[in-house]
C-alpha positions in Angstrom: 26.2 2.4 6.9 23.1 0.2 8.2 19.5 1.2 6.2 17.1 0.4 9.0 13.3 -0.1 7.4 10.9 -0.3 10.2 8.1 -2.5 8.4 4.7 -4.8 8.0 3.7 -6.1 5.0 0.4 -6.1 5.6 0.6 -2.3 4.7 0.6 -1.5 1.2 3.1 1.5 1.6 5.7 -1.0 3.0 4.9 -3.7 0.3 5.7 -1.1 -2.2 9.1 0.5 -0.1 10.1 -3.2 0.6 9.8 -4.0 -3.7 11.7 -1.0 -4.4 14.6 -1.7 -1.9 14.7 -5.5 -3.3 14.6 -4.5 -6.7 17.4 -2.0 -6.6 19.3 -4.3 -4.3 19.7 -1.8 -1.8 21.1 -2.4 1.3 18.5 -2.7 4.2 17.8 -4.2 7.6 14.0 -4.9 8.0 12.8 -4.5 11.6 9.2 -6.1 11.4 6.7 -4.0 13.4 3.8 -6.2 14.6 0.9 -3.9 14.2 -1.4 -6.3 16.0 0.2 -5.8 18.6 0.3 -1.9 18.6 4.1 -2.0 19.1 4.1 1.5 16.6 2.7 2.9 19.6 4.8 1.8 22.0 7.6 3.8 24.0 10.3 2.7 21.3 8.9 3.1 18.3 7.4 6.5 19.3 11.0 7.4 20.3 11.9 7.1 16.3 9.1 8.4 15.1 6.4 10.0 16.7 4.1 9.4 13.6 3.4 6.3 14.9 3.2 5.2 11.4 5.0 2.3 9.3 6.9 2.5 7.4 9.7 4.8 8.9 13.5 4.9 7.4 16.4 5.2 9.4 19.7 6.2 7.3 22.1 6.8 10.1 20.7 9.4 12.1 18.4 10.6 9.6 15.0 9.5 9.9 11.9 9.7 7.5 8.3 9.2 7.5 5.8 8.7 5.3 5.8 6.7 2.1 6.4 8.9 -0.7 8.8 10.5 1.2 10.9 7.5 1.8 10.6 6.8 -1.7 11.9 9.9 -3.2 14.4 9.9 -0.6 16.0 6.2 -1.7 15.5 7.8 -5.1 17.6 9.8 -5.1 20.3 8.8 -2.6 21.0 5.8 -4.7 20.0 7.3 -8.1 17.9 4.8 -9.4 17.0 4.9 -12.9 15.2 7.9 -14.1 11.4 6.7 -15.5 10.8 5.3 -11.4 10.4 9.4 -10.9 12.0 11.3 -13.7 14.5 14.3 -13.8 12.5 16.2 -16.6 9.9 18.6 -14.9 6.7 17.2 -17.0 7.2 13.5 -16.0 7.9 14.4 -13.1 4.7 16.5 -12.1 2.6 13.7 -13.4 3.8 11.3 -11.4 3.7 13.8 -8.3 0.1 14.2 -9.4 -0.7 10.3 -8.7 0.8 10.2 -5.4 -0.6 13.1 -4.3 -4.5 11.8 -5.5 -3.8 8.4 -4.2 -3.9 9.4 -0.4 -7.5 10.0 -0.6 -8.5 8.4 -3.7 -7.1 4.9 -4.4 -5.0 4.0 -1.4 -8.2 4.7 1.0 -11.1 2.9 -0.9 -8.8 0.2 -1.6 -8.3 0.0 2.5 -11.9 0.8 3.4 -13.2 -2.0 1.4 -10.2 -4.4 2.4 -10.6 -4.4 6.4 -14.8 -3.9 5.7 -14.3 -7.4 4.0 -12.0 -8.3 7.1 -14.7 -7.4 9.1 -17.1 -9.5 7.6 -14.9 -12.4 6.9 -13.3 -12.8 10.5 -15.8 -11.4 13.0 -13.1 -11.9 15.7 -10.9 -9.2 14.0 -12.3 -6.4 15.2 -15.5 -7.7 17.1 -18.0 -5.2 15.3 -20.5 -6.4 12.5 -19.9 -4.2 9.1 -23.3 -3.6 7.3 -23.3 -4.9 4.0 -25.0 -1.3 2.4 -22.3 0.0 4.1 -19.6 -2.4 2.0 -21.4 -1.7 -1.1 -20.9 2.1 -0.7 -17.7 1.3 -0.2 -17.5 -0.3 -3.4 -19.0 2.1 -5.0 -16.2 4.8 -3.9 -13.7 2.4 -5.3 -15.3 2.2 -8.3 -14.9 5.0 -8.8 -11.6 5.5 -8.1 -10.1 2.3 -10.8 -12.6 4.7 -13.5 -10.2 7.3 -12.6 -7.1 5.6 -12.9 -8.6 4.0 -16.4 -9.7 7.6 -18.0 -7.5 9.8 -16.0 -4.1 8.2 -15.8 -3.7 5.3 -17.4 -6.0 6.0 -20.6 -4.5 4.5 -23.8 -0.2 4.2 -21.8 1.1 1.0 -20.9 1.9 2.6 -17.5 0.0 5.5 -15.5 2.5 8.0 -16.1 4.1 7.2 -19.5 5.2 4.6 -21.5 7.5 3.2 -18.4 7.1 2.2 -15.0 7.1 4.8 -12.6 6.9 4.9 -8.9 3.1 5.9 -9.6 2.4 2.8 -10.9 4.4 0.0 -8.1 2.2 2.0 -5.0 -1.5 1.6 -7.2 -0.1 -2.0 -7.7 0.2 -2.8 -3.8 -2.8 -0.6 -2.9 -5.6 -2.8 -5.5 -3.5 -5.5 -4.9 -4.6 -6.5 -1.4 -8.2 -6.5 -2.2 -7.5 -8.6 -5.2 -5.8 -11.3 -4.0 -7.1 -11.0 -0.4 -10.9 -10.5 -0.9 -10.5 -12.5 -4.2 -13.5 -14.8 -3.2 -15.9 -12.0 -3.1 -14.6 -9.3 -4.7 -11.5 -8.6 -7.0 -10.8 -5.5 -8.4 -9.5 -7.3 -11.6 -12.2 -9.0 -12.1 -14.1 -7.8 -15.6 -11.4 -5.3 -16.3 -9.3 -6.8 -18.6 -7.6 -3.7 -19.4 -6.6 -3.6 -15.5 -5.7 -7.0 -15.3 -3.4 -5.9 -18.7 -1.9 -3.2 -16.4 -1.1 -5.6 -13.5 0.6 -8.0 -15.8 2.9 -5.7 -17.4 4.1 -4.1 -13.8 4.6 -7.5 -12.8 6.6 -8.4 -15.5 9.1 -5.7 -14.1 8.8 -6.5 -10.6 9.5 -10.4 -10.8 6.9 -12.9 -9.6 9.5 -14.4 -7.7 9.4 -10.7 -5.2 6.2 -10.2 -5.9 5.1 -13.9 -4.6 7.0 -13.1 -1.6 6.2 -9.7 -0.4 2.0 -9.9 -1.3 3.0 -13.7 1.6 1.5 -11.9 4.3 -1.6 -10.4 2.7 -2.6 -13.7 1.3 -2.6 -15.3 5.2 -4.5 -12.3 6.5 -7.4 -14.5 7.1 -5.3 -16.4 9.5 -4.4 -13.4 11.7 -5.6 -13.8 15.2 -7.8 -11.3 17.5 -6.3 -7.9 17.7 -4.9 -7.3 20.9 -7.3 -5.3 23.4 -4.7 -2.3 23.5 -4.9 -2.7 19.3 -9.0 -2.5 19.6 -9.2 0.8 21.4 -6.9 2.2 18.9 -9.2 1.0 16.0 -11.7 2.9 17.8 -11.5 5.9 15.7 -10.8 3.0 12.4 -14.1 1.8 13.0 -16.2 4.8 13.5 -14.8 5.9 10.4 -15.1 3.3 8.1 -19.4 2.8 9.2 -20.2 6.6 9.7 
């Protein structure tokens, strides 16, 4: 049996897939998907999955999309230990709760600002100029979003769902994370928040810096990416026009 993970680390959804599958030393093949490149919409990616989407799992025949569902999936089809997304129906719900507030809470401000900052920083990227009010309202929603996690989920826990990791906590990880260590010069999310940098450090601990190091490689040389492709552009069209409207 042959796991295929269609990936890019430049996505925080396949940083967090990718840790998990390392950290339970499951059995995987990666199969990179340049996204600057558009090759998720090209004629063979679209014929696995017509999400055009990273990452996508292929178990055989069977083939998933989306995230969280991947993540349940390897759950429990290799019955990792319990806390990562518990048995009992209370844990459970809570940390269903998180990933179903994250998709447009903490996973999108954490991307809006991120490729706003792109913007700014490497003009080439997407050949449009980002106006800054518009970066500080995006901020602003982000904000907004870590007072959440503080008073909301994390409050006085060592971990967002409980007292033990959870997959709640590794996907808030890899979402702050890339405007953290990627923006870092102008704006890091851990910055001032000691009880968020407290957080990080204890997830950490768990993951390994040794994994961690190597899977958050790609978002720490995003600076060095080159120009979008033209046929990547148009796509970022719709990108673009949402993140200034």
């Amino acid at each position: 049996m042959v796991l295929n993970l269609y990936l890019n680390l430049f996505s925080s959804s396949c940083r967090s897939l990718y840790i998990f599958a390392k950290l339970h030393v499951i059995s995987f093949e990666m199969i990179p998907v340049d996204l600057m490149k558009a090759e998720h919409h090209s004629k063979e990616f679209v014929q696995i999955s017509p999400l055009k989407k990273v990452p996508v799992m292929k178990d055989e025949d069977f083939v998933l999309g989306e995230s969280v569902a991947i993540m349940l999936y390897l759950c429990r089809r290799f019955k990792t230990p319990d806390h990562w997304y518990p048995d009992d129906a209370e844990g459970c719900a809570l940390v269903d709760e998180y990933l179903a507030w994250q998709h447009l809470n903490m996973k999108k401000h954490c991307k809006k600002v991120l490729w706003m900052k792109v913007g700014m920083m490497i003009p080439h990227f997407f050949k449009h100029h980002v106006p800054h009010e518009k970066l500080e309202e995006a901020m602003t929603e982000l904000s907004h979003s870590l007072d959440l996690l503080k008073n909301k989920f994390l409050k006085d826990k060592p971990f967002l769902t409980g007292d033990r990791i959870s997959l709640a906590d590794l996907m808030a990880l890899e979402d702050m994370v890339q405007v953290g260590i990627a923006i870092s010069a102008d704006y890091n999310v851990f910055e001032n928040r000691p009880w968020l940098r407290e957080w990080q450090e204890k997830v950490e601990s768990i993951l390994g810096q040794e994994l961690c190091d190597e899977v958050h490689g790609p978002i720490l040389k995003l600076k060095e990416a080159p120009a979008i492709s033209s046929e990547m552009l148009t796509k970022f069209d719709v990108m673009k026009s949402e993140l200034l409207s």
